[in-house]
Each structure stands twice: as structure tokens, then as C-alpha cells.
PDB file as gemmi writes it, atoms N, CA and C in Angstrom:
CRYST1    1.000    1.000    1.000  90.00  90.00  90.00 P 1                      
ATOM      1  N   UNK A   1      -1.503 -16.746  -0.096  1.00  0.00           N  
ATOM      2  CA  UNK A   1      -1.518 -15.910   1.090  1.00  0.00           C  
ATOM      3  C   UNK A   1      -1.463 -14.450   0.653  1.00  0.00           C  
ATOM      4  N   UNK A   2      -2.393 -13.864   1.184  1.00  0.00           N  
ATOM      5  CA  UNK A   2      -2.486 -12.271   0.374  1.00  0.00           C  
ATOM      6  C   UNK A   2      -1.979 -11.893   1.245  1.00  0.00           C  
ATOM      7  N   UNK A   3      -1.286 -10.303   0.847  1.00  0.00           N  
ATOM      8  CA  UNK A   3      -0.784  -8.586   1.971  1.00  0.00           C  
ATOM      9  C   UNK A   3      -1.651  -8.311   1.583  1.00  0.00           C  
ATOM     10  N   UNK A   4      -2.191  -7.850   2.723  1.00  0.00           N  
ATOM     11  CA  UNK A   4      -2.703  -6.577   2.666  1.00  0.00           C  
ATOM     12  C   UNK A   4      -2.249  -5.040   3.265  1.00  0.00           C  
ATOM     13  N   UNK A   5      -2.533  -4.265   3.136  1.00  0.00           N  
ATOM     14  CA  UNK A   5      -2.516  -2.503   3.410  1.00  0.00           C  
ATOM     15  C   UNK A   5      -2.735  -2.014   4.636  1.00  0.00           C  
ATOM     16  N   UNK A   6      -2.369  -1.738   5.672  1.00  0.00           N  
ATOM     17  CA  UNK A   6      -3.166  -1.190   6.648  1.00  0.00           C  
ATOM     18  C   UNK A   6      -2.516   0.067   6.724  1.00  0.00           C  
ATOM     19  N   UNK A   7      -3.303   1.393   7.796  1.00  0.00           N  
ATOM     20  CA  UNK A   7      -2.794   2.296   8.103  1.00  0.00           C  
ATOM     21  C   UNK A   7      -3.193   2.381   9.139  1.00  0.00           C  
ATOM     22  N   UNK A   8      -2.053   3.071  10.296  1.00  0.00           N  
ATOM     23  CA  UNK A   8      -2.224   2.688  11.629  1.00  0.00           C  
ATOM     24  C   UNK A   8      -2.717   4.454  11.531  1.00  0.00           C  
ATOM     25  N   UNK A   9      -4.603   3.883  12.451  1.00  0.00           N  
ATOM     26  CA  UNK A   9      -5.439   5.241  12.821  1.00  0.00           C  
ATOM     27  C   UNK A   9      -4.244   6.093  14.029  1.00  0.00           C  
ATOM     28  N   UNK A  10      -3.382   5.668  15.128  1.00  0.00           N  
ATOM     29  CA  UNK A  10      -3.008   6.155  15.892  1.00  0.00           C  
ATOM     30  C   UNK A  10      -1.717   7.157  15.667  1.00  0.00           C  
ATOM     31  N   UNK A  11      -1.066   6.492  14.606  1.00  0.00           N  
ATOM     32  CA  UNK A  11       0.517   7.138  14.364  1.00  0.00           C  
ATOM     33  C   UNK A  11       0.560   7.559  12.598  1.00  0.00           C  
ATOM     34  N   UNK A  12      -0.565   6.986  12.218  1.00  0.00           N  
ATOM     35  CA  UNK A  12      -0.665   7.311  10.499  1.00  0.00           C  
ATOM     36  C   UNK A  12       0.104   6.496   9.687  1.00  0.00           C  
ATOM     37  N   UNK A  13       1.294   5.400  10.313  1.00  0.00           N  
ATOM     38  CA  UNK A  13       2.039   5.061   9.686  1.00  0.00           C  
ATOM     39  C   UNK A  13       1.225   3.745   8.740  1.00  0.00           C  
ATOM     40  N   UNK A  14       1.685   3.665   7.463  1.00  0.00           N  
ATOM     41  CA  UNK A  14       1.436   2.603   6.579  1.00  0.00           C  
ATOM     42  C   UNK A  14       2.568   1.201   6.474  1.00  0.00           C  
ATOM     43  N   UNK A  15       1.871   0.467   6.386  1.00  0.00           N  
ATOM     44  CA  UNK A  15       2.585  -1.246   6.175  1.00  0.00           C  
ATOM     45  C   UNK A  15       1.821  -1.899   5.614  1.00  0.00           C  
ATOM     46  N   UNK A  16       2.447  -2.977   5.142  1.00  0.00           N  
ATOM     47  CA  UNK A  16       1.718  -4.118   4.719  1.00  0.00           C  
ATOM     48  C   UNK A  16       2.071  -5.090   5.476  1.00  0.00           C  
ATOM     49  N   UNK A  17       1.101  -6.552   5.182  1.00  0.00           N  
ATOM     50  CA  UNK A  17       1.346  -7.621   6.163  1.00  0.00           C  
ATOM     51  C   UNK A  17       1.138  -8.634   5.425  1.00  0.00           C  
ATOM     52  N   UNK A  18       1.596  -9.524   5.214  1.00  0.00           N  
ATOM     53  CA  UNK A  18       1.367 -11.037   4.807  1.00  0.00           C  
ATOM     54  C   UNK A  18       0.123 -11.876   6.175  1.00  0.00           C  
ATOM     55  N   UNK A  19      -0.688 -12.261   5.324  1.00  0.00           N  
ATOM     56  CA  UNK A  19      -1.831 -12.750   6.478  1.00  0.00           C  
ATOM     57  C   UNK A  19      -1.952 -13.559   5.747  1.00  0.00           C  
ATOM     58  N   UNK A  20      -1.422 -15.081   7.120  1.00  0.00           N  
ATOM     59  CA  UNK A  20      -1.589 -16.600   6.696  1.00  0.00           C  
ATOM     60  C   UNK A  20      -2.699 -17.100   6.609  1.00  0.00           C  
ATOM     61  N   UNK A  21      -3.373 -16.439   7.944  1.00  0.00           N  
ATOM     62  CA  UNK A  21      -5.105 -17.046   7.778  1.00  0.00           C  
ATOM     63  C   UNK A  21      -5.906 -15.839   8.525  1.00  0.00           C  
ATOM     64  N   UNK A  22      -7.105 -15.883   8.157  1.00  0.00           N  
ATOM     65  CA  UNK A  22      -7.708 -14.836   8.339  1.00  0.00           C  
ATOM     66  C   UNK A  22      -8.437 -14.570  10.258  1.00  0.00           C  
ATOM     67  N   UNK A  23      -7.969 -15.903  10.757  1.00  0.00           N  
ATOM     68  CA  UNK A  23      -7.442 -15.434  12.176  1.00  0.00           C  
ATOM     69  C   UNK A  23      -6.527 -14.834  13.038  1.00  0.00           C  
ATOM     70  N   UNK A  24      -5.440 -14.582  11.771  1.00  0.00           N  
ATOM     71  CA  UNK A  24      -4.492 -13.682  12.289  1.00  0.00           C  
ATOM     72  C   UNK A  24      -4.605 -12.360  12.398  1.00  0.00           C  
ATOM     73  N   UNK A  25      -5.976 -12.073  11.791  1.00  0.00           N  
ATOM     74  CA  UNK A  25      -6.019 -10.443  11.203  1.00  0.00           C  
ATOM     75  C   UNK A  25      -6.193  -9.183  12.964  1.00  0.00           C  
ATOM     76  N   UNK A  26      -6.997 -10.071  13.686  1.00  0.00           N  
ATOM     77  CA  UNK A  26      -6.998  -9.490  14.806  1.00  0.00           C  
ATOM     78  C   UNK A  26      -5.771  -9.178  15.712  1.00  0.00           C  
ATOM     79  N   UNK A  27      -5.239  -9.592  15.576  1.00  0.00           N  
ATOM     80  CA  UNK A  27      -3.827  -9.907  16.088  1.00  0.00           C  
ATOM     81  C   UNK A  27      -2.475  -8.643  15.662  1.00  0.00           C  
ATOM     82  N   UNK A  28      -2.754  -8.338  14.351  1.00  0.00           N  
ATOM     83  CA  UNK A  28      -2.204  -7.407  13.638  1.00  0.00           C  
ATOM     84  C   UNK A  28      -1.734  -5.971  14.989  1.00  0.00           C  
ATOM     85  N   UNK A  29      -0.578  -5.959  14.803  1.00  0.00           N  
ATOM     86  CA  UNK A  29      -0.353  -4.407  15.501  1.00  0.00           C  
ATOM     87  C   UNK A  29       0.242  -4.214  14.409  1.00  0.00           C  
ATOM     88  N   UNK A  30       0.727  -2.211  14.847  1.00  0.00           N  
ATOM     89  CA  UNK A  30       1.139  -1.724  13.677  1.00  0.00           C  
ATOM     90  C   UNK A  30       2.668  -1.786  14.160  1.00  0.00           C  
ATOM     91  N   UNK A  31       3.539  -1.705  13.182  1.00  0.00           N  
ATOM     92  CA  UNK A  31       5.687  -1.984  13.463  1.00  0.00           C  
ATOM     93  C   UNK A  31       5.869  -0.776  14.654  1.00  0.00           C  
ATOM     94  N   UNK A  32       5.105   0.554  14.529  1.00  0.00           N  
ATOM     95  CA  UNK A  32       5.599   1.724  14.987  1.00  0.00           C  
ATOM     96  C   UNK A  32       5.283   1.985  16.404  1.00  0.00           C  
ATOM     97  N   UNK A  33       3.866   2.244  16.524  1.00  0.00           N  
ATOM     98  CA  UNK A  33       3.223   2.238  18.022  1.00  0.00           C  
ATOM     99  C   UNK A  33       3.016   0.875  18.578  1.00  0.00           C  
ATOM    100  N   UNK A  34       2.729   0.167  18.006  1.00  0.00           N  
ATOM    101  CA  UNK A  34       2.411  -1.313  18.659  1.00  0.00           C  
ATOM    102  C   UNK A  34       0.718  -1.264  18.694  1.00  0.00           C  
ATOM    103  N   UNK A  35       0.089  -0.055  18.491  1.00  0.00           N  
ATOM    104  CA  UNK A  35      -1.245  -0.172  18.747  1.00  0.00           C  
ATOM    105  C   UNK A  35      -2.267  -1.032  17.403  1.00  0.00           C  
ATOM    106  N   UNK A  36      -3.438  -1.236  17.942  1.00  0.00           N  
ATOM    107  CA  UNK A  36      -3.702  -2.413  17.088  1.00  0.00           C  
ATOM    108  C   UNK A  36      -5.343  -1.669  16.013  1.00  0.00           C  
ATOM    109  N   UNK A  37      -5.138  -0.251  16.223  1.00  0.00           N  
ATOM    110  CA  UNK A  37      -6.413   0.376  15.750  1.00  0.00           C  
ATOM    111  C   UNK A  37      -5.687   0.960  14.140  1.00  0.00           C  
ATOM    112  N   UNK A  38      -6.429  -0.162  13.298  1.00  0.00           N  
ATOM    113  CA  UNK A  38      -5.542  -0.401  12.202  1.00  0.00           C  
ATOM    114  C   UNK A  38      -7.124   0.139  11.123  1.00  0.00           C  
ATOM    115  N   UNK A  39      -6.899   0.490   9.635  1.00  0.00           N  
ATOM    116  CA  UNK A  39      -7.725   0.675   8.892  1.00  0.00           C  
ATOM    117  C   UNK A  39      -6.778  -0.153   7.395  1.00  0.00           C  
ATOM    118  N   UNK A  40      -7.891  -0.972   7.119  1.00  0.00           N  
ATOM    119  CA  UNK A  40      -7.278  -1.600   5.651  1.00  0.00           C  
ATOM    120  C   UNK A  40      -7.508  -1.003   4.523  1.00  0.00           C  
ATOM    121  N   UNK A  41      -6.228  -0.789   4.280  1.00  0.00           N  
ATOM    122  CA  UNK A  41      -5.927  -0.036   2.638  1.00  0.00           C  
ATOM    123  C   UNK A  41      -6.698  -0.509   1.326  1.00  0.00           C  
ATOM    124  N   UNK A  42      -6.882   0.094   0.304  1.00  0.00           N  
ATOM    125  CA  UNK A  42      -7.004  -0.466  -0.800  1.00  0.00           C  
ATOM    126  C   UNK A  42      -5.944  -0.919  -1.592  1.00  0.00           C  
ATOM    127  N   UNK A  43      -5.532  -1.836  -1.959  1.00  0.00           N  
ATOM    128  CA  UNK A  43      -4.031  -2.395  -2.296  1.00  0.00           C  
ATOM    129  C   UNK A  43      -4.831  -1.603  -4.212  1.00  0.00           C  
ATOM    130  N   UNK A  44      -3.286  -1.566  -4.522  1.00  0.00           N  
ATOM    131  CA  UNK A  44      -3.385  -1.368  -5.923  1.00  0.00           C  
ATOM    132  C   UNK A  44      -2.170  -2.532  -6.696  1.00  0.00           C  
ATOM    133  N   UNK A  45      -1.735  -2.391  -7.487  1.00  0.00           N  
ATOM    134  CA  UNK A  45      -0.603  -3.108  -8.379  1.00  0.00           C  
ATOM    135  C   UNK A  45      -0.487  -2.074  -9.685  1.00  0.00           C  
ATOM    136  N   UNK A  46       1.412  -2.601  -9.905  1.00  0.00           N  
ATOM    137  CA  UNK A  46       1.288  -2.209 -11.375  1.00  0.00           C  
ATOM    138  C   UNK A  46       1.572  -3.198 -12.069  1.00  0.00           C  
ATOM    139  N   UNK A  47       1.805  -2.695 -13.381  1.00  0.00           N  
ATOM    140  CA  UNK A  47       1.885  -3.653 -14.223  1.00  0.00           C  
ATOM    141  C   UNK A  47       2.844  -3.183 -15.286  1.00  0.00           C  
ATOM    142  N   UNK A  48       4.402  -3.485 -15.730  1.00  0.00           N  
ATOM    143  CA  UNK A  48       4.776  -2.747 -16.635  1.00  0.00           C  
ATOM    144  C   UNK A  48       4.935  -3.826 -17.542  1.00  0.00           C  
ATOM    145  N   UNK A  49       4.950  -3.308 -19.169  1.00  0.00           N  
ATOM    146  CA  UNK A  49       5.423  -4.055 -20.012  1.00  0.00           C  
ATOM    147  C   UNK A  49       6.756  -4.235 -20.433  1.00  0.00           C  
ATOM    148  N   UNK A  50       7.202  -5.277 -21.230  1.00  0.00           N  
ATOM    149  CA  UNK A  50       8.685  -5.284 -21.787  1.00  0.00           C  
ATOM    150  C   UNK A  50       8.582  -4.267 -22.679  1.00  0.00           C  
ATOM    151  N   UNK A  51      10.022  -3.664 -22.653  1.00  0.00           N  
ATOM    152  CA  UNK A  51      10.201  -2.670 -23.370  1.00  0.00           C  
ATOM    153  C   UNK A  51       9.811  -1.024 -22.973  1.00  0.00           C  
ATOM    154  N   UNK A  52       8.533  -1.162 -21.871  1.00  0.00           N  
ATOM    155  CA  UNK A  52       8.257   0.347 -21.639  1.00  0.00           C  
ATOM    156  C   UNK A  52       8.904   1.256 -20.792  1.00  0.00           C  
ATOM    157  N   UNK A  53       9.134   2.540 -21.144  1.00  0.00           N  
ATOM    158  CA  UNK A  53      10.068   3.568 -20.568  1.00  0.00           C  
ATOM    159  C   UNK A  53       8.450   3.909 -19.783  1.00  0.00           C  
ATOM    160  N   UNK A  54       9.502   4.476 -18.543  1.00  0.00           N  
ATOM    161  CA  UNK A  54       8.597   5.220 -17.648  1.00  0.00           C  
ATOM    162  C   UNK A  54       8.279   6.592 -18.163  1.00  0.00           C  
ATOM    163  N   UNK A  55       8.857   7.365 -19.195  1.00  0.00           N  
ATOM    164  CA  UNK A  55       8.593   8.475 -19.777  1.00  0.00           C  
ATOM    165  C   UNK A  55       7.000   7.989 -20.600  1.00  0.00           C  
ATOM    166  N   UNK A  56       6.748   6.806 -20.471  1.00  0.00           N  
ATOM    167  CA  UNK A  56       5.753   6.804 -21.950  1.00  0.00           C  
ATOM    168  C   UNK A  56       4.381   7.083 -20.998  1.00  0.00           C  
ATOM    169  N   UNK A  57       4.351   6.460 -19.740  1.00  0.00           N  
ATOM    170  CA  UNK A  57       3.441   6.767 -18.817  1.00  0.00           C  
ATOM    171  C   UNK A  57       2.952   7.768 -18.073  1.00  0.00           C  
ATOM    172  N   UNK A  58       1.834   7.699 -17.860  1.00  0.00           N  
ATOM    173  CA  UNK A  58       1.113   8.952 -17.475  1.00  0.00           C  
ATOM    174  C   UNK A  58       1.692   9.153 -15.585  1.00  0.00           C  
ATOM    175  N   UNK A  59       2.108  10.868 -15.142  1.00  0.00           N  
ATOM    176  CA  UNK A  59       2.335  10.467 -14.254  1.00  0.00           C  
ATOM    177  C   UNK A  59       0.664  10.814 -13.407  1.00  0.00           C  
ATOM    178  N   UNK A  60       0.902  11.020 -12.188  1.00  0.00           N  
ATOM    179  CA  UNK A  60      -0.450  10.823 -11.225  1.00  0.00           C  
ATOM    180  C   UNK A  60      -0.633  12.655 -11.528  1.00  0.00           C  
ATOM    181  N   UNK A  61      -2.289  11.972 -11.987  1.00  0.00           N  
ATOM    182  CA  UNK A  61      -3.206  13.487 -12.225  1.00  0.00           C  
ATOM    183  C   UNK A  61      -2.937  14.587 -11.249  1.00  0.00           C  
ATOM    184  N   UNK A  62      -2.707  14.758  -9.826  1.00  0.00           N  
ATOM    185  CA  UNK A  62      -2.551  15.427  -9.065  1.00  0.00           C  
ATOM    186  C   UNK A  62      -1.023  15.892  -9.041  1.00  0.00           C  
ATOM    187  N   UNK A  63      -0.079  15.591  -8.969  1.00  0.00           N  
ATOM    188  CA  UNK A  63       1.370  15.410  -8.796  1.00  0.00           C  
ATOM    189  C   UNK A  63       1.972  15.453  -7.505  1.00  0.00           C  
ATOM    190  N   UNK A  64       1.125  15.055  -6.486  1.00  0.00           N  
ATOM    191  CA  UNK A  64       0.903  15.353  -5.061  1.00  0.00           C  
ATOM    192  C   UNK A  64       1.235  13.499  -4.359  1.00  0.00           C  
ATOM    193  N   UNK A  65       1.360  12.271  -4.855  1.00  0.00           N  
ATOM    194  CA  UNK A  65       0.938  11.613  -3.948  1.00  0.00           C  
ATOM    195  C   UNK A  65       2.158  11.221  -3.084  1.00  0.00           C  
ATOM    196  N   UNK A  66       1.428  11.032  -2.143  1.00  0.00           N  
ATOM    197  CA  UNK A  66       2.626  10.792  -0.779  1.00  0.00           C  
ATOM    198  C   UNK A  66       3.037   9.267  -0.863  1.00  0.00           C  
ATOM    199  N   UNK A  67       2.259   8.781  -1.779  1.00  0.00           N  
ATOM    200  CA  UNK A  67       3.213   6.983  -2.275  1.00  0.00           C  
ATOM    201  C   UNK A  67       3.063   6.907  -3.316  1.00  0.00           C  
ATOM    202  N   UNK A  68       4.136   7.255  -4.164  1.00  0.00           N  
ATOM    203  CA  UNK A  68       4.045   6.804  -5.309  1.00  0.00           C  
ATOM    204  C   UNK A  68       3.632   5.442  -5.864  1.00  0.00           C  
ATOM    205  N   UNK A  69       2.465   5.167  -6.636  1.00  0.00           N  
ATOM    206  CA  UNK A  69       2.201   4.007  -7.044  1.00  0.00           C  
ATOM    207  C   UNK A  69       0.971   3.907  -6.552  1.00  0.00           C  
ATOM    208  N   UNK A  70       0.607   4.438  -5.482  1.00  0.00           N  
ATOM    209  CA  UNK A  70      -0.581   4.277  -4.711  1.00  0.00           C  
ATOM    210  C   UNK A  70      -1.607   4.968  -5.373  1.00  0.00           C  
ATOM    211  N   UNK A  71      -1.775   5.915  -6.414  1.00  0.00           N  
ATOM    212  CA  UNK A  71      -3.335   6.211  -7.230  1.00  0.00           C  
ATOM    213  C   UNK A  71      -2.854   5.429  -8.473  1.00  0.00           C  
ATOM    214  N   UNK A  72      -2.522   4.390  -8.628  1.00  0.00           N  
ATOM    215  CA  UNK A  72      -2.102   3.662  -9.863  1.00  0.00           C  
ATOM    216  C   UNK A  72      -2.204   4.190 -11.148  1.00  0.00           C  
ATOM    217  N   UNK A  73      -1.428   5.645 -11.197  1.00  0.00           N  
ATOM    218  CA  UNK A  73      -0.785   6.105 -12.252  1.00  0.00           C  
ATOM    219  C   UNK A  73       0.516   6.516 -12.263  1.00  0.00           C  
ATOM    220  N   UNK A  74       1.304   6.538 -11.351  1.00  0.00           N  
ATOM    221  CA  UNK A  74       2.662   6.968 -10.973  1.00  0.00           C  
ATOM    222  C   UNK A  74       3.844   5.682 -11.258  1.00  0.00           C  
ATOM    223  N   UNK A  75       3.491   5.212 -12.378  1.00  0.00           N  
ATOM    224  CA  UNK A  75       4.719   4.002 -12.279  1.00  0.00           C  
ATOM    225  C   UNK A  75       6.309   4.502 -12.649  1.00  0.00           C  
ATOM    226  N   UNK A  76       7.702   3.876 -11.822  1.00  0.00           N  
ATOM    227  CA  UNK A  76       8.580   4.630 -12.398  1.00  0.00           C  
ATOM    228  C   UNK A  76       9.196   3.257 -12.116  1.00  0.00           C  
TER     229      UNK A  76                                                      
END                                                                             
């Protein structure tokens, strides 16, 4: 069962959702407004290894992002 990303077009707010089947997707409101005019995110992941300090990693090229983790260079 994948999450996915959405961002609610009406209030801007971001969530994720666990979607059991892909008839649920219509159904989706967002936690904040309740409204259902949703845009799907690009999900990212990280990945750390044993042993690695977050000093060894690169942080995000910009130093600007409003979610960390979300241009998948900001791991801490």
C-alpha cells in the first residue's frame, strides 16, 4: 500500500496519505480545509548508511527548503 504526497491547491497545506486502493484516491480531502482540490507530490526518500554523520552530507544546494528532505539532499 503506497503514501503518497498531496498538496492542498486551496490552503497550501501538505500531507501524506496511505491509499488502500486506488478507488480511494477520489475521496481524498485535505486534514485542514476539508476541500478535495488536491495536487500529487513527488515523493522522494532517504537513505542513510550505518555509521554516517549528517556532517558528511551534502546539505540542499539552495539552503532555502521549506521541507527538509524534500529536494533529497538535506538529510539530518
Amino acid at each position: 500500500m503506497p503514501i503518497y504526497e498531496y498538496s492542498c491547491e486551496d490552503c497550501g497545506t501538505k500531507f501524506e496519505k496511505l491509499v488502500r486502493r486506488t478507488s480511494d484516491v477520489p475521496a481524498i480531502e485535505c486534514p485542514s480545509c476539508g476541500q478535495k482540490h488536491l495536487r500529487q507530490e513527488h515523493s522522494t526518500f532517504a537513505a542513510h548508511a550505518a555509521g554516517s554523520k549528517s556532517a558528511d552530507v551534502p546539505a540542499c544546494p539552495s539552503g532555502r527548503c521549506s521541507n527538509p528532505g524534500m529536494c533529497g539532499m538535506n538529510f539530518n
